[in-house]
N, CA, C and O atoms as a Maestro MAE file, in Angstrom:
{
 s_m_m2io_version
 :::
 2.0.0
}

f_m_ct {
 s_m_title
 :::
 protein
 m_atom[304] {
  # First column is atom index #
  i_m_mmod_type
  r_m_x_coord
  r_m_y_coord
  r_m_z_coord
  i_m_residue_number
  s_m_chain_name
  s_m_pdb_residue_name
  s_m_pdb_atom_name
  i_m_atomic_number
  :::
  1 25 57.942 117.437 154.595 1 A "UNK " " N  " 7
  2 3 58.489 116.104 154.529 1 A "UNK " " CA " 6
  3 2 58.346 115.535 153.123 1 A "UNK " " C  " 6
  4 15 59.022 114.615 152.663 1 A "UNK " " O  " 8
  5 25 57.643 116.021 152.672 2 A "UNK " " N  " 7
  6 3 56.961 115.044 151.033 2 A "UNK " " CA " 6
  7 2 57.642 116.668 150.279 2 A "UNK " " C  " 6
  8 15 57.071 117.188 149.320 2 A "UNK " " O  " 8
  9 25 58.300 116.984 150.609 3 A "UNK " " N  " 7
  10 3 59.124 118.298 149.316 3 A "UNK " " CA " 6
  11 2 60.608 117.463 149.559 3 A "UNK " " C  " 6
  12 15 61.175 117.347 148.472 3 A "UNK " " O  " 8
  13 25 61.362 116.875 150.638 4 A "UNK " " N  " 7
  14 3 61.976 116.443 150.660 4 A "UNK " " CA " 6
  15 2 62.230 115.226 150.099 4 A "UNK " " C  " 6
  16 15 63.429 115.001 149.934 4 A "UNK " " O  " 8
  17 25 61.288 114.164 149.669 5 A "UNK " " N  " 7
  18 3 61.070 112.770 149.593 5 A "UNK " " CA " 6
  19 2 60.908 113.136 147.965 5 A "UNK " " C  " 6
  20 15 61.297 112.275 147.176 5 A "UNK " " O  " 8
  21 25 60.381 114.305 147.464 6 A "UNK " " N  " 7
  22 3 60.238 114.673 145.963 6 A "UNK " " CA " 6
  23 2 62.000 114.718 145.503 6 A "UNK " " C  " 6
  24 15 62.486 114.164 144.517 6 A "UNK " " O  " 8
  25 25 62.713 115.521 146.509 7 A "UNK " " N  " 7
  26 3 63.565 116.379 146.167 7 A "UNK " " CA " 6
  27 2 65.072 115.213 145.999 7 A "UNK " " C  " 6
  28 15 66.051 115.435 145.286 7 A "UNK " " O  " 8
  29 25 64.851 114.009 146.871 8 A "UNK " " N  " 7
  30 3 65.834 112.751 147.071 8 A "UNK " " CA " 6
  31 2 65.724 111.814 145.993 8 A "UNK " " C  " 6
  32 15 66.592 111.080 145.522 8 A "UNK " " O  " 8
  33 25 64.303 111.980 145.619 9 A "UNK " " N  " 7
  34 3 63.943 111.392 144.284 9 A "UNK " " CA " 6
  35 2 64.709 111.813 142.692 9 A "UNK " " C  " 6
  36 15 64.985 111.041 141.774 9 A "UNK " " O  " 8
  37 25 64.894 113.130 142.763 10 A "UNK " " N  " 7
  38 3 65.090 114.041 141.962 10 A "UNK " " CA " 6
  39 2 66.929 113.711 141.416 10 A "UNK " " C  " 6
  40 15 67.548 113.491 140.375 10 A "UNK " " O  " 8
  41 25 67.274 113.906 143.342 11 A "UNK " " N  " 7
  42 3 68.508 113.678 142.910 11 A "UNK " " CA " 6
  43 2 69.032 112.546 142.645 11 A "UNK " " C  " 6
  44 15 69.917 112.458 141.794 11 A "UNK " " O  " 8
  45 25 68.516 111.339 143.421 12 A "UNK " " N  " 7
  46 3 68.558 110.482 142.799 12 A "UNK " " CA " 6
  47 2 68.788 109.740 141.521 12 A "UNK " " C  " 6
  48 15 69.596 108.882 141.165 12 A "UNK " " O  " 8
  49 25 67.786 110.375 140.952 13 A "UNK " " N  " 7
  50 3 67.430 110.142 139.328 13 A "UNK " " CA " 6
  51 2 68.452 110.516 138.469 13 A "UNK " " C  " 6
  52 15 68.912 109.862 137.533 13 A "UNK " " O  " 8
  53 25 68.942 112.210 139.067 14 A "UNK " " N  " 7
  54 3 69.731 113.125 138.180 14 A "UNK " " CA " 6
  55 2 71.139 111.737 138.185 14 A "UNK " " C  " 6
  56 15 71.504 111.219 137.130 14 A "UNK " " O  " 8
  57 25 71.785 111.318 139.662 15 A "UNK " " N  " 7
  58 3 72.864 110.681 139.833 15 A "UNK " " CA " 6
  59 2 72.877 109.823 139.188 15 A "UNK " " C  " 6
  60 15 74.007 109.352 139.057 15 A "UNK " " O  " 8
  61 25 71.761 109.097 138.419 16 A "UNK " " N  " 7
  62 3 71.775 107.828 137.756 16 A "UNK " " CA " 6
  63 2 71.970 108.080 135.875 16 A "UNK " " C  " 6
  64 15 72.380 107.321 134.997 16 A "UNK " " O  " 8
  65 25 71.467 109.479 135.843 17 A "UNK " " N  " 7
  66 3 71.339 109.870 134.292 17 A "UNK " " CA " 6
  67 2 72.550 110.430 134.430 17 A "UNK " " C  " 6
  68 15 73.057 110.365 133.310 17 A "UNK " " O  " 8
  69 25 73.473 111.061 135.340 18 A "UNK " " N  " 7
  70 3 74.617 111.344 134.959 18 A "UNK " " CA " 6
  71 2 75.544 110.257 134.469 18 A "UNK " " C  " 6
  72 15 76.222 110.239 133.441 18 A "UNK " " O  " 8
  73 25 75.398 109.125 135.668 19 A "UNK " " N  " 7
  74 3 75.977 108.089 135.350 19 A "UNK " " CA " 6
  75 2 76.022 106.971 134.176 19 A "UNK " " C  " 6
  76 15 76.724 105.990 133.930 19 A "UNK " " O  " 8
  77 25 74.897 107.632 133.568 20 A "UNK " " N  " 7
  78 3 74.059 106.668 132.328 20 A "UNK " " CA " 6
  79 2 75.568 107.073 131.167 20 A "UNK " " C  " 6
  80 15 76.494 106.487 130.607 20 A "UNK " " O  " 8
  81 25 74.813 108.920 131.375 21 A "UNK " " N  " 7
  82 3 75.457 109.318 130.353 21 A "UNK " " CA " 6
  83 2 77.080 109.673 130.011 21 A "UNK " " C  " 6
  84 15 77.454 110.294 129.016 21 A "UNK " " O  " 8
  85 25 77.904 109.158 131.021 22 A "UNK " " N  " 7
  86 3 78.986 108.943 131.855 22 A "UNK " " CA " 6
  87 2 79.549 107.866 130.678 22 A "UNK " " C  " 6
  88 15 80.557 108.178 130.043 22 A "UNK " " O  " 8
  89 25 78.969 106.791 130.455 23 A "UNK " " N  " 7
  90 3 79.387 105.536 130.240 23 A "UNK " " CA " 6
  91 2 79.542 105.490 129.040 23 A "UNK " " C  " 6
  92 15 80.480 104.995 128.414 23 A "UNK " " O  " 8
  93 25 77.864 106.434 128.358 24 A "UNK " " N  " 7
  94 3 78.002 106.677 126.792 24 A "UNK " " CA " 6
  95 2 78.955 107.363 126.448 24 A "UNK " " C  " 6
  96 15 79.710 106.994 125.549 24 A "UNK " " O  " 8
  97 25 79.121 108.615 127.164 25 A "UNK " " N  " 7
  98 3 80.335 109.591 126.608 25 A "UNK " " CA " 6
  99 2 81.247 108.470 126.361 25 A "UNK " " C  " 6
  100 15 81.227 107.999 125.224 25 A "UNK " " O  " 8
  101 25 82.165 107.884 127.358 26 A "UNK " " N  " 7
  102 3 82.917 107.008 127.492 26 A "UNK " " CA " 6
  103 2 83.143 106.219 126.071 26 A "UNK " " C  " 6
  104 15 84.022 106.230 125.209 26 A "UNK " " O  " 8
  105 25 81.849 105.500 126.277 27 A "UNK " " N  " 7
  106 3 82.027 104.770 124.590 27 A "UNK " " CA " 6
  107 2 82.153 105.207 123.423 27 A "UNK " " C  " 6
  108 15 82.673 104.713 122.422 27 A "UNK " " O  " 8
  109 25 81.540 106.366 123.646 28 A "UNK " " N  " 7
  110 3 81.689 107.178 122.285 28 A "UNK " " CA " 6
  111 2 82.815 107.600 121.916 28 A "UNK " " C  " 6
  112 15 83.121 107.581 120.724 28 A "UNK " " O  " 8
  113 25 84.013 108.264 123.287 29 A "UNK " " N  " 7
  114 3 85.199 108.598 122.798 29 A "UNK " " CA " 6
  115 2 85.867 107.287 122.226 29 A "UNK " " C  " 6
  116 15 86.357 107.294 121.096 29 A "UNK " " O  " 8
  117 25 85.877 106.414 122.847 30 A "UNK " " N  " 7
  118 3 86.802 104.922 122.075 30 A "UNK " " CA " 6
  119 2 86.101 104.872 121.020 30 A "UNK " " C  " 6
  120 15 86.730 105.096 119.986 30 A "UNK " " O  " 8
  121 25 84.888 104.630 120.905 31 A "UNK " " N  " 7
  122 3 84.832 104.275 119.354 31 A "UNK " " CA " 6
  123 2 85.132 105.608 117.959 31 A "UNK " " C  " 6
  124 15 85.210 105.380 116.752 31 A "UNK " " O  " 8
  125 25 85.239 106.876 118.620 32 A "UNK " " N  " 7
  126 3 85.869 107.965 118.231 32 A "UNK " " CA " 6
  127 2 87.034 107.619 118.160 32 A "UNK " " C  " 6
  128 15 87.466 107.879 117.037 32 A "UNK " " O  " 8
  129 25 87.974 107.032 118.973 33 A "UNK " " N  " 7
  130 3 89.489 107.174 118.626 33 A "UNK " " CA " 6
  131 2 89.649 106.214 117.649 33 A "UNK " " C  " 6
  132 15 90.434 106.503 116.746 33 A "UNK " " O  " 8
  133 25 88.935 104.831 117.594 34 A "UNK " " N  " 7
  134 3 89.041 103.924 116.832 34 A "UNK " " CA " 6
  135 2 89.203 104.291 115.055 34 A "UNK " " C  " 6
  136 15 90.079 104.028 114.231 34 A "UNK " " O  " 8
  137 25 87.956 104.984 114.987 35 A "UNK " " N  " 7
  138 3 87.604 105.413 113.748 35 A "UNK " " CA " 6
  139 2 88.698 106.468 113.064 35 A "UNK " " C  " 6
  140 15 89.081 106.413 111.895 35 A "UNK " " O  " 8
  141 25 89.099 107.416 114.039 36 A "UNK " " N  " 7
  142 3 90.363 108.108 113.758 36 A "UNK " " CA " 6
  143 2 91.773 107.293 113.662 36 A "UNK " " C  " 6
  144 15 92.702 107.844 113.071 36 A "UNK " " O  " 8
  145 25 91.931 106.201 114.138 37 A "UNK " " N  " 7
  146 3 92.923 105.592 113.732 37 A "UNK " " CA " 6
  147 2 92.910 104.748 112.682 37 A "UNK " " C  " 6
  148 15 93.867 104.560 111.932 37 A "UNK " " O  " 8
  149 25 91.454 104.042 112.579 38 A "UNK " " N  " 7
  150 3 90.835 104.118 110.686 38 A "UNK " " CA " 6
  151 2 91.379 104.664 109.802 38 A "UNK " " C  " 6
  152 15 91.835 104.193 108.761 38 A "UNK " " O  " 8
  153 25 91.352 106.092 110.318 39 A "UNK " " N  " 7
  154 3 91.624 106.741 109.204 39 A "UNK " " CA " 6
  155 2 92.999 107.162 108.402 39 A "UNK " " C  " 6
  156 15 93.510 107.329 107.295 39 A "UNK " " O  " 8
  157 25 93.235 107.212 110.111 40 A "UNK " " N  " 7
  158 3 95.212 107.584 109.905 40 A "UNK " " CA " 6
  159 2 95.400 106.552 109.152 40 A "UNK " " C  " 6
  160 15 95.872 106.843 108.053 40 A "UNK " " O  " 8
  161 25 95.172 105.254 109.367 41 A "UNK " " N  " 7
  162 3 95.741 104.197 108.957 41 A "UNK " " CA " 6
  163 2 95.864 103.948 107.398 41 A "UNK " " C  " 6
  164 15 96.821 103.600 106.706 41 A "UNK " " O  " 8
  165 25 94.393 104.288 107.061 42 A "UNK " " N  " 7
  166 3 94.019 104.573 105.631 42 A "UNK " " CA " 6
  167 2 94.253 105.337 104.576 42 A "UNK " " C  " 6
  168 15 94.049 105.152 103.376 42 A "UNK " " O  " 8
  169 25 95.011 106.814 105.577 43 A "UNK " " N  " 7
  170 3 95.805 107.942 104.441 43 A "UNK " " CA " 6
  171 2 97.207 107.255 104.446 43 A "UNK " " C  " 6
  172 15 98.030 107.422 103.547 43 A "UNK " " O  " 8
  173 25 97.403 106.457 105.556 44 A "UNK " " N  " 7
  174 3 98.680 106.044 105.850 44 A "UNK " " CA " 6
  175 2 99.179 105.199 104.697 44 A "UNK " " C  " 6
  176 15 100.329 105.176 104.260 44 A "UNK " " O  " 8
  177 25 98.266 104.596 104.329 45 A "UNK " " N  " 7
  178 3 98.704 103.267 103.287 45 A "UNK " " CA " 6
  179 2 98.267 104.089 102.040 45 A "UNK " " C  " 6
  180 15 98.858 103.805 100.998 45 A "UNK " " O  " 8
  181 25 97.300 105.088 101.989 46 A "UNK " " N  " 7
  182 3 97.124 105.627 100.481 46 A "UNK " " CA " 6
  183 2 98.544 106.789 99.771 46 A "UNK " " C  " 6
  184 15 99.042 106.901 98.651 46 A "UNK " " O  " 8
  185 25 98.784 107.480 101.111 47 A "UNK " " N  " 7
  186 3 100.054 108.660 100.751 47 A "UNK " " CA " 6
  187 2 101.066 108.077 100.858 47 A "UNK " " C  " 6
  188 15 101.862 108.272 99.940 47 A "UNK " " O  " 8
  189 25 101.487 107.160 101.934 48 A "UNK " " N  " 7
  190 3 102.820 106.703 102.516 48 A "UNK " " CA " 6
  191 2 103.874 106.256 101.860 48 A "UNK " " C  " 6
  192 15 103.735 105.425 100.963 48 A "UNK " " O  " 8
  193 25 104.738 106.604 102.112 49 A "UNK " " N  " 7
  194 3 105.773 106.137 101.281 49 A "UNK " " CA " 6
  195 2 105.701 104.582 101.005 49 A "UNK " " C  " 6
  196 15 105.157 103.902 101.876 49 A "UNK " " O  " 8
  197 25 106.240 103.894 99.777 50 A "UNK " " N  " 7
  198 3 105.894 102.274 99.377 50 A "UNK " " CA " 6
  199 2 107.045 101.867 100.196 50 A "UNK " " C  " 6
  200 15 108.044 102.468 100.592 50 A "UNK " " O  " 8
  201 25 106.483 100.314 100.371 51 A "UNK " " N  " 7
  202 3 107.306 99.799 101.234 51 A "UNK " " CA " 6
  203 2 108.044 98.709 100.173 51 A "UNK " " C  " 6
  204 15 108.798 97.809 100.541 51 A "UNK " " O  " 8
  205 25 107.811 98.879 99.329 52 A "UNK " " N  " 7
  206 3 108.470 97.787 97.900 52 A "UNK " " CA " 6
  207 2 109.960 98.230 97.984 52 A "UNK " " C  " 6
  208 15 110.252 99.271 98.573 52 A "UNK " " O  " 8
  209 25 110.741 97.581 97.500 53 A "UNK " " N  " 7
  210 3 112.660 97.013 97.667 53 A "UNK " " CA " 6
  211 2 112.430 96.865 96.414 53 A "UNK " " C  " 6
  212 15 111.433 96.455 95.821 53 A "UNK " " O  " 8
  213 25 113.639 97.305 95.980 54 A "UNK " " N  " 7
  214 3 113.908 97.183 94.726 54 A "UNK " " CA " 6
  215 2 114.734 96.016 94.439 54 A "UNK " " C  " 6
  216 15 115.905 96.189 94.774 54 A "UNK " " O  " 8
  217 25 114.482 94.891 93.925 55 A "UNK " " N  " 7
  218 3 115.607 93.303 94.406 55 A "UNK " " CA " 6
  219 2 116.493 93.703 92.813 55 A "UNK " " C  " 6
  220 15 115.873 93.839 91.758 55 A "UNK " " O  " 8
  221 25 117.894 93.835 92.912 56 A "UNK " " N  " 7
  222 3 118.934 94.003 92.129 56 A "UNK " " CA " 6
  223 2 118.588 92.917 90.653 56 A "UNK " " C  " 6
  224 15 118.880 93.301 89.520 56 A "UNK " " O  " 8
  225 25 117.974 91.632 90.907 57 A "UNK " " N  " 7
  226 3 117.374 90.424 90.134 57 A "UNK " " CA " 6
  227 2 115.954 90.770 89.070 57 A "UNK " " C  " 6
  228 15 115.464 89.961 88.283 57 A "UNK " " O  " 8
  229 25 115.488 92.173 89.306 58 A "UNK " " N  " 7
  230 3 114.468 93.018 89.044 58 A "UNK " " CA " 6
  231 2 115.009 93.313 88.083 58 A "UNK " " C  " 6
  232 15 114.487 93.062 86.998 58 A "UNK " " O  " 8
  233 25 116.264 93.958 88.172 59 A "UNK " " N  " 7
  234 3 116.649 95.066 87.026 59 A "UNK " " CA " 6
  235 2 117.521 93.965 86.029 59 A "UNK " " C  " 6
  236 15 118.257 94.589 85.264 59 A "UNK " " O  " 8
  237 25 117.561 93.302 85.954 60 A "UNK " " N  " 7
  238 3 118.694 92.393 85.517 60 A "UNK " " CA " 6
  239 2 117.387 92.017 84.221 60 A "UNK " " C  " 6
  240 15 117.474 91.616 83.060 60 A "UNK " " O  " 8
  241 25 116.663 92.241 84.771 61 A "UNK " " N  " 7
  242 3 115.205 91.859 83.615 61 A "UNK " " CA " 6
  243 2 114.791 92.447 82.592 61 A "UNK " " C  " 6
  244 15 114.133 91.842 81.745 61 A "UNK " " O  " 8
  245 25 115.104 93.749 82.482 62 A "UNK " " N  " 7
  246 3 115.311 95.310 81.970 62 A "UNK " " CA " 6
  247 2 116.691 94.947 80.420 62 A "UNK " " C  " 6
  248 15 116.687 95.198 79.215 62 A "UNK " " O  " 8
  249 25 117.684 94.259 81.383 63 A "UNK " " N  " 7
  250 3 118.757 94.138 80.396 63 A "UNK " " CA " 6
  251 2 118.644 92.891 79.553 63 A "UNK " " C  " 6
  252 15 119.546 92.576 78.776 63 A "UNK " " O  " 8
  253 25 117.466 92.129 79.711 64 A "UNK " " N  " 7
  254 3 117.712 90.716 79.095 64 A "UNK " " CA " 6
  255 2 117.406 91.523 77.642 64 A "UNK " " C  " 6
  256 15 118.326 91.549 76.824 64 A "UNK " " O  " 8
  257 25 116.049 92.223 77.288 65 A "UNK " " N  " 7
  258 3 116.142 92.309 76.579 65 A "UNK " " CA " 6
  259 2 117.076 93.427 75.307 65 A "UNK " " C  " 6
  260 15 116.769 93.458 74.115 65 A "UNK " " O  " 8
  261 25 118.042 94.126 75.835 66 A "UNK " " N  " 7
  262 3 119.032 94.757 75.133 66 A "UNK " " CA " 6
  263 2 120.369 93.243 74.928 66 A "UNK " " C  " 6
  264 15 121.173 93.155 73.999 66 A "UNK " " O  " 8
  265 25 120.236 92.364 75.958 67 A "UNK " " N  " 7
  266 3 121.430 91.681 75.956 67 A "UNK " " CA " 6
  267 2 120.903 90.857 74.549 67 A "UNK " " C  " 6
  268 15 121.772 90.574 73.724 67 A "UNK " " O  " 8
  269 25 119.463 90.465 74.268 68 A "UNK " " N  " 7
  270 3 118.982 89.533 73.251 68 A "UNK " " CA " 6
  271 2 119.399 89.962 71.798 68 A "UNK " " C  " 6
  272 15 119.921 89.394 70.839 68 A "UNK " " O  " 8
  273 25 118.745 91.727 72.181 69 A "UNK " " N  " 7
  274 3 118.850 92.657 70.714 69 A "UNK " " CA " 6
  275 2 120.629 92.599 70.171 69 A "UNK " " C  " 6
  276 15 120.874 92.519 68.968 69 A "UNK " " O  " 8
  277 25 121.432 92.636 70.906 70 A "UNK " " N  " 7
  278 3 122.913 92.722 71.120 70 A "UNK " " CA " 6
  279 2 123.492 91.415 70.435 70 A "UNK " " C  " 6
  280 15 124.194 91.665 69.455 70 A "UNK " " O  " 8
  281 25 123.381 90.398 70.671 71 A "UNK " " N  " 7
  282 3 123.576 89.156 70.044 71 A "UNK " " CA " 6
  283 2 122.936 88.769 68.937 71 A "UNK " " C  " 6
  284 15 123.146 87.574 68.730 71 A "UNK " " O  " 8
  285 25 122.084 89.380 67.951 72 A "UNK " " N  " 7
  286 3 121.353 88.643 67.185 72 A "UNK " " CA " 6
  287 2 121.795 89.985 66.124 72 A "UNK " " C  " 6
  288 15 121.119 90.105 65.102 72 A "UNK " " O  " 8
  289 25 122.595 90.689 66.302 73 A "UNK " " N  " 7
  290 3 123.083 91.685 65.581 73 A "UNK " " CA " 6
  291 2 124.123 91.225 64.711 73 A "UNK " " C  " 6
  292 15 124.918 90.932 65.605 73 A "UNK " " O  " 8
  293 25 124.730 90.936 63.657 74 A "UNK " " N  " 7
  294 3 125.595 90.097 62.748 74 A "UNK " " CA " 6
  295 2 126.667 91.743 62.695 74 A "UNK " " C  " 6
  296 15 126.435 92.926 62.443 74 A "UNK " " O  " 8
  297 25 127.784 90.986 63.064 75 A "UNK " " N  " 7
  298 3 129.142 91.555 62.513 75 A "UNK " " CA " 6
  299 2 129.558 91.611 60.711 75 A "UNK " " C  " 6
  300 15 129.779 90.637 59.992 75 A "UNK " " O  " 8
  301 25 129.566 92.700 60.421 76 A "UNK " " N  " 7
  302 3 130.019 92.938 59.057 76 A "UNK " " CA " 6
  303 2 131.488 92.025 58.763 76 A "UNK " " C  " 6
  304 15 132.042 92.083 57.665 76 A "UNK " " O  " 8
  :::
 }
 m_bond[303] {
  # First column is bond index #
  i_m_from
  i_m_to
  i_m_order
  :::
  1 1 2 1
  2 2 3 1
  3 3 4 2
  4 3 5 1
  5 5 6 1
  6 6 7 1
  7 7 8 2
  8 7 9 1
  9 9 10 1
  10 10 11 1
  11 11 12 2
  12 11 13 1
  13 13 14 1
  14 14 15 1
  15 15 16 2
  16 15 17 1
  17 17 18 1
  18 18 19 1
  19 19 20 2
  20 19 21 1
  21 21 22 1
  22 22 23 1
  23 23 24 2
  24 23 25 1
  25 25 26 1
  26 26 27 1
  27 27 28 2
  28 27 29 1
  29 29 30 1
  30 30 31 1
  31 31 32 2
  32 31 33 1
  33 33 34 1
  34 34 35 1
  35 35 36 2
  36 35 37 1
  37 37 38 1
  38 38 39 1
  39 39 40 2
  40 39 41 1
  41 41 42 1
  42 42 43 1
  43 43 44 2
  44 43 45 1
  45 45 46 1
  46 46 47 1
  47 47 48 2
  48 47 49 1
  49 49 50 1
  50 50 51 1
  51 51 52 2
  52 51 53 1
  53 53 54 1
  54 54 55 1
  55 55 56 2
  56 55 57 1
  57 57 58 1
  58 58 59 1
  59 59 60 2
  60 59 61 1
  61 61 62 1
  62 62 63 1
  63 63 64 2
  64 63 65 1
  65 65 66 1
  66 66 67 1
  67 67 68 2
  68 67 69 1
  69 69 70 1
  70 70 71 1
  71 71 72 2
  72 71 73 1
  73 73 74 1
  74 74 75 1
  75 75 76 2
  76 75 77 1
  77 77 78 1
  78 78 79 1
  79 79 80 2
  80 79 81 1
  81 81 82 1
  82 82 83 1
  83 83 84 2
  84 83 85 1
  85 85 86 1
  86 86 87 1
  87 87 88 2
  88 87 89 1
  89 89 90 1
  90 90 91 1
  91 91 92 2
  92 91 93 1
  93 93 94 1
  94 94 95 1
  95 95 96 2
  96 95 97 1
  97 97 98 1
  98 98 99 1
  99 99 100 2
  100 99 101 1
  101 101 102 1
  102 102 103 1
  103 103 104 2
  104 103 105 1
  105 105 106 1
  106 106 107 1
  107 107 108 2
  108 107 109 1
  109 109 110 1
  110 110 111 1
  111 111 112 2
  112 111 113 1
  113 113 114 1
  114 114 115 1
  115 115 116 2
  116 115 117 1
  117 117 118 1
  118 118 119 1
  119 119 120 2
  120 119 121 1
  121 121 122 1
  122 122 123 1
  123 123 124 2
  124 123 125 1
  125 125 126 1
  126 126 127 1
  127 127 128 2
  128 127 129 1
  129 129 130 1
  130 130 131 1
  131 131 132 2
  132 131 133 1
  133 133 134 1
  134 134 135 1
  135 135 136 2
  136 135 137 1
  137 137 138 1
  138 138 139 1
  139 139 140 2
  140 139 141 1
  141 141 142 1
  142 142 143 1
  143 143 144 2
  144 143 145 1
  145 145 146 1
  146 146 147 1
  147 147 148 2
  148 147 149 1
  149 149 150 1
  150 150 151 1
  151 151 152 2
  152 151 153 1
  153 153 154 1
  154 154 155 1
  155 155 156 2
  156 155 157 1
  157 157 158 1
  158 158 159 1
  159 159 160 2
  160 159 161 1
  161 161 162 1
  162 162 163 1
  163 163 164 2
  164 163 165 1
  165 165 166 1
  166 166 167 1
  167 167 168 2
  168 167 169 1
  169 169 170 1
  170 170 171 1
  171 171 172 2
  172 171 173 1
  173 173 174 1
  174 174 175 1
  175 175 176 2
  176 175 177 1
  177 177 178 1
  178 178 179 1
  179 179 180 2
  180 179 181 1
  181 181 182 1
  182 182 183 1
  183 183 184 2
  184 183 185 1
  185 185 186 1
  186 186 187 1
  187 187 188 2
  188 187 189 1
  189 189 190 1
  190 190 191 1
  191 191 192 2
  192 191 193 1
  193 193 194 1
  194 194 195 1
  195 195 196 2
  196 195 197 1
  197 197 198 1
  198 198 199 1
  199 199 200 2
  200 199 201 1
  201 201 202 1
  202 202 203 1
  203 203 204 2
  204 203 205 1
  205 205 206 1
  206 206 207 1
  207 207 208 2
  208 207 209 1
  209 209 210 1
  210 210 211 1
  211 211 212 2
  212 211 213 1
  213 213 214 1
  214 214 215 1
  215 215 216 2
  216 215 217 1
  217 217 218 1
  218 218 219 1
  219 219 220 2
  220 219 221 1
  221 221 222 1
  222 222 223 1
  223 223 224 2
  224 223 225 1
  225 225 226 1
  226 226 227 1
  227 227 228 2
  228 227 229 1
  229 229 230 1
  230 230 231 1
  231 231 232 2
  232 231 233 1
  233 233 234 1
  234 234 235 1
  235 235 236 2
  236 235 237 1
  237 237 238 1
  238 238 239 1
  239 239 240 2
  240 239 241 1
  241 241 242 1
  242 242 243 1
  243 243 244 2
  244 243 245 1
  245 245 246 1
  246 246 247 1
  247 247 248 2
  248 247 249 1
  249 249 250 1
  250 250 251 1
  251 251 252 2
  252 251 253 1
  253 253 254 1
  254 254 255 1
  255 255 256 2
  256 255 257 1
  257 257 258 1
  258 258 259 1
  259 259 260 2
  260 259 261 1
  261 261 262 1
  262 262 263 1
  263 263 264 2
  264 263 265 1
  265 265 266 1
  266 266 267 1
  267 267 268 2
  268 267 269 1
  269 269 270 1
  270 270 271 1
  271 271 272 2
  272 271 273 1
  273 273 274 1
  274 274 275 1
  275 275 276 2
  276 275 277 1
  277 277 278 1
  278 278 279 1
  279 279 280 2
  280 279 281 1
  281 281 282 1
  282 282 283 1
  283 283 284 2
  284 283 285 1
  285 285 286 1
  286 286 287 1
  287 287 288 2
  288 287 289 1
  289 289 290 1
  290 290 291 1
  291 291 292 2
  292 291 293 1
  293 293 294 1
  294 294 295 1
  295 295 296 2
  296 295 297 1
  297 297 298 1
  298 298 299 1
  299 299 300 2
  300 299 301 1
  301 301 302 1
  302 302 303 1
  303 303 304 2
  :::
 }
}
């Protein structure tokens, strides 16, 4: 009777440390996926293609100064 009352104990215990460690696994994978999407995120913005537009009003800025050099040039 008392090998049995050892043995309910036992399993008992085991059912509760499975369950313990049930919960940790658990957390550990989310905060695992988290960190991996950290990361993606982070090569994402370091390799990724730029998300900058080139505004047509940009380049027009490029020519001011040939348009300046161009006019201040005296005709023979």
């Amino acid at each position: 009777m008392e090998n049995t009352a050892q043995s309910s104990k036992a399993i008992e215990y085991y059912k509760e440390r499975t369950e313990k460690l049930q919960l940790e696994k658990e957390a550990l994978e989310a905060k695992l996926k988290w960190y991996e999407e950290q990361f993606r995120l982070s090569q994402q913005q370091r390799f990724g293609s730029s998300s900058e537009k080139t505004n047509p009003d940009q380049l027009s800025l490029f020519n001011e100064a040939e348009d300046t050099a161009d006019s201040t040039i005296e005709e023979p």
